[in-house]
N, C-alpha and C positions, 0 to 999 in steps of 0.2 A: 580200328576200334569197332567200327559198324559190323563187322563181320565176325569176329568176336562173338559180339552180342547176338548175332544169327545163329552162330554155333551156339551158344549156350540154351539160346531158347528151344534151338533144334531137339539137343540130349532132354531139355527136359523136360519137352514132350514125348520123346521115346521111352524117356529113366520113370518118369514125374504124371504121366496123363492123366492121373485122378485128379489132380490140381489144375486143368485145363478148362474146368466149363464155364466161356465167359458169356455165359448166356445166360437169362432168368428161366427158369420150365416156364412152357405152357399151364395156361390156368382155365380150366372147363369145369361151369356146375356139374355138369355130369357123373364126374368122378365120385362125386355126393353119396355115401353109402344110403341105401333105400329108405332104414330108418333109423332114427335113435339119435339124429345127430341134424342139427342146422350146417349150410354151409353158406358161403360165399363170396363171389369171386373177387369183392374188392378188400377180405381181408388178406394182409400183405405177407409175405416169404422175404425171410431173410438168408442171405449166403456166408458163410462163414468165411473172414480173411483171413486168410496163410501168412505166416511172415516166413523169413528164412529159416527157422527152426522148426517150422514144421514141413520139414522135408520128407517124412515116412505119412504126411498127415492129409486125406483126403480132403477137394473140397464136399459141405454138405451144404442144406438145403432144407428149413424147417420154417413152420407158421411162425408170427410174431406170437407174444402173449398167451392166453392160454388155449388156440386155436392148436388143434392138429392136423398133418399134413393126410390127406384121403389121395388113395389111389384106385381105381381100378371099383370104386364101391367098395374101399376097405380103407382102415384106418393103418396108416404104416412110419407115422410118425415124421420120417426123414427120408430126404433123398441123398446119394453117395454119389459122387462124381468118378464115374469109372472110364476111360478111354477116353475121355473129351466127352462124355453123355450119361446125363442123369440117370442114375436107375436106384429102382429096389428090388433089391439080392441082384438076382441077373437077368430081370426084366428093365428093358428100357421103357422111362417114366412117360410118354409122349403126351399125358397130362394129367393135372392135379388143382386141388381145389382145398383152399383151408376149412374145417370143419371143430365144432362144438357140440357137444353133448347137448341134448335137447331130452333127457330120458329121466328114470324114475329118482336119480341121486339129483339132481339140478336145484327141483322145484320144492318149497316145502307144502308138505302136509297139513301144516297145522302153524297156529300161533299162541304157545304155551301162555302170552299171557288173555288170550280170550276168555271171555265169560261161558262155565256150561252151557248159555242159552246156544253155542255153535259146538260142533264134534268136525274132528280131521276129512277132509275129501278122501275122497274111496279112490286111488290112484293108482291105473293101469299103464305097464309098460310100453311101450315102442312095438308098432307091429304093421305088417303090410298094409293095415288098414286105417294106422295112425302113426301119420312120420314122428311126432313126437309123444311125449307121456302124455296124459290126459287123465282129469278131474271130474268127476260126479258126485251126484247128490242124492236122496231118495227124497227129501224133503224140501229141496231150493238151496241155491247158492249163494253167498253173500263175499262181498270183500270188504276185507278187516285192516284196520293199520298194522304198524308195527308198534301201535303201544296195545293191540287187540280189542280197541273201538270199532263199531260198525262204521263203513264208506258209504253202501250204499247194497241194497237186495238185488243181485241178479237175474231180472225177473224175464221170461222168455228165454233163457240161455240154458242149455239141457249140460252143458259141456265144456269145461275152458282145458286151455291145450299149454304145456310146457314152452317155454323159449329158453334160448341157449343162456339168455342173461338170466336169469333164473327167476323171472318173472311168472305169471299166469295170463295165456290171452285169452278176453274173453269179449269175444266178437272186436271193435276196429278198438277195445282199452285194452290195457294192462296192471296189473295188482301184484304186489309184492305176496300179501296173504290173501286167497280166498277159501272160503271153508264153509261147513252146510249149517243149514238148519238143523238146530237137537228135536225137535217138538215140529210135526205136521203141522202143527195151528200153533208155532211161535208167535214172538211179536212182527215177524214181516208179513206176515199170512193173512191179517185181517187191517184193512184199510183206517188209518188215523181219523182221515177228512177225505174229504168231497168237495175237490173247487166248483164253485157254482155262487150265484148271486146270495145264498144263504150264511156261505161263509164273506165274502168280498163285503157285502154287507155287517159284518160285525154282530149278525144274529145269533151266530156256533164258533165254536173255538173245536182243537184240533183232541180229542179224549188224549186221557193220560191211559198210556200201557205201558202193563207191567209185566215182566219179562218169569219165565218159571224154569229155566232150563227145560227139561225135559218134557214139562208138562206143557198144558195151555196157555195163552197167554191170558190175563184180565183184564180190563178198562174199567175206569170209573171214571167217575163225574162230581164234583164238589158243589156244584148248583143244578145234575139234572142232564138226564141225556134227551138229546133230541132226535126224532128221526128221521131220515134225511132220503130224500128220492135221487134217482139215477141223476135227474137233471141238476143235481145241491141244491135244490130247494127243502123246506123245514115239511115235513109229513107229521105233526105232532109232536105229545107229551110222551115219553119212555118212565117208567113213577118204576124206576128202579136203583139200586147203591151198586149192582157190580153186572158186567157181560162177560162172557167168557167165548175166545176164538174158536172157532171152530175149523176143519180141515178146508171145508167146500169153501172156507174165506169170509163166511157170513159170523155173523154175533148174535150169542145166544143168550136171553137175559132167565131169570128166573121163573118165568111161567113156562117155561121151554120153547118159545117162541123167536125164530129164525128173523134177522133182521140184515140186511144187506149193506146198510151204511145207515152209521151211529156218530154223531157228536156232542159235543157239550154245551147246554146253555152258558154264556159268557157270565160271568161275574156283573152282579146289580151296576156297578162302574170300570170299565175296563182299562181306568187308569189310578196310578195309587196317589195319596192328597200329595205324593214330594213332583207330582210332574204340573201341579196346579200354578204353579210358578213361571212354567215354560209357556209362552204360548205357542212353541211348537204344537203338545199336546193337543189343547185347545182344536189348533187345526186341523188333525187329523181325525178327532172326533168331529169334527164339524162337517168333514168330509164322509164318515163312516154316516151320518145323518142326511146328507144328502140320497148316500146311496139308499138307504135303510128306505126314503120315500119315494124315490124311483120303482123300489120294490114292490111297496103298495099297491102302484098301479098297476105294475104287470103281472102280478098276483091273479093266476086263476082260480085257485080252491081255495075255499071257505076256511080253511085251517089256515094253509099258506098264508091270507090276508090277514086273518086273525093275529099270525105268532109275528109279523112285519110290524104289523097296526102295536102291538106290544116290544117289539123289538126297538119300537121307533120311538115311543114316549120314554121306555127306560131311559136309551142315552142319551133323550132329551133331559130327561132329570140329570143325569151327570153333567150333563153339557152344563145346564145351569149352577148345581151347587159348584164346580168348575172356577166357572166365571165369575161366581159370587167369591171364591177362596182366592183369585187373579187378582180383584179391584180391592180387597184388602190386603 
């Protein structure tokens, strides 16, 4: 019987040796074509099993999923089991490496439901000097969700690059959508707030901006802009209703006067009478007054002390009528 079986294996590796290679190919990033395509080595090769019917029927040799097999710096799809050894056409495959598309069909352009205030990335192919596609801006970068809400401004980042999951990377994240600025002086362009003791303090609150699509962005203030120094301290009164962004990132109010950082005087009580209930509330403004006269003291300009010194009686009045709205 045993020898039998020797004969039979014998013929059919002389009849059959395309159906002989009981080996896996070697797997080398190398094989990697140069660009347009991610590769690597631990995505997996599957080998096709023979049954007795397929007796005219070579083994092959293909990435799982939707990985394709790279050869040589070229994409070849599959390997054919020819003589007992891997090949493509009638090169022996001596190694291979799963690879994915990383190029201009991958990644999108755009997020049809964003607001005008963003336009599509300007996206460039695959090329010796970029393994994969790649995204720019002329105005900044922004990533968007998939419902076309802003994430978050890409700010420092000249460039995000294609991945084979059809992502965008931009520097160690990744974003489903990212896309530009429509407007040089959109709303990411020109600073909300200014952390500093001016805000922590509870002296400014963070400007309302308004978004123009193409145009500039505007801010306004419902009680009054303030203006605000590098270090968030309060630099004065702004005795104006609208700013308008500007490219260089500064805000320009109506005298035509360039301001660097702008926020909003807070609301006479910065809590509404349904929180007078809570003394949650209560404590955090109690706390906002503490800081408010910390300020005071390390107040160096005449103004600075001045808008603290007002800053500090205001929520002392809320603090009280408050308290007074608590104990009844």
């Amino acid at each position: 019987m045993e020898k039998n079986w020797e004969r039979e294996r014998s013929e059919d590796m002389q009849n059959h040796a395309c159906r002989s290679c009981n080996y896996a190919p070697d797997v080398w990033d190398d094989a990697c074509p140069k660009f347009g395509y991610d590769c690597n080595e631990q995505w997996k090769i599957t080998i096709n099993v023979l049954t007795p019917t397929d007796s005219c029927r070579c083994a092959e040799a293909r990435c799982v999923g939707t990985a394709q097999m790279a050869f040589d710096k070229r994409i070849v799809h599959k390997l054919r089991c020819t003589n007992s050894t891997w090949m493509v056409n009638d090169v022996e495959a001596d190694a291979v490496v799963c690879a994915k598309s990383c190029n201009t069909e991958i990644c999108k352009a755009a997020n049809p439901r964003a607001s005008s205030d963003y336009k599509p990335l300007r996206v460039q192919a695959a090329d010796e000097n970029n393994r994969c596609a790649t995204g720019t801006c002329d105005n900044g970068l922004v990533a968007i969700t998939g419902n076309g809400d802003l994430i978050t401004p890409l700010d420092g980042i000249s460039s995000v690059s294609c991945s084979s999951d059809g992502a965008w990377l931009a520097g160690s994240k990744q974003y489903d959508y990212v896309m530009c600025n429509a407007s040089p002086c959109g709303p990411m362009r020109c600073p909300k707030l200014v952390r500093g003791p001016a805000l922590d303090s509870g002296f400014v609150v963070p400007l309302t901006v308004t978004a123009n699509g193409a145009e500039c962005a505007t801010a306004t203030c419902p009680n009054g802009f303030v203006i605000i120094t590098d270090k968030g301290e309060t630099n004065g009164i702004l005795d104006d209703t609208k700013i308008t962004c500007q490219e260089d990132g500064s805000w320009l109010d109506s005298g035509k006067e360039n301001h660097k950082y702008v926020m909003c005087a807070p609301p006479p009580c910065p809590f509404k009478k349904s929180d007078a209930n809570t003394d949650g509330s209560l404590g955090r403004l109690r706390k906002h007054l503490v800081k408010a006269a910390e300020s005071i003291e390390s107040a160096h300009h005449p103004l600075t002390k001045l808008d603290a010194i007002a800053a500090f009686y205001r929520m002392d009045v809320c603090r009280l009528n408050m308290e007074e709205m608590f104990n009844h």
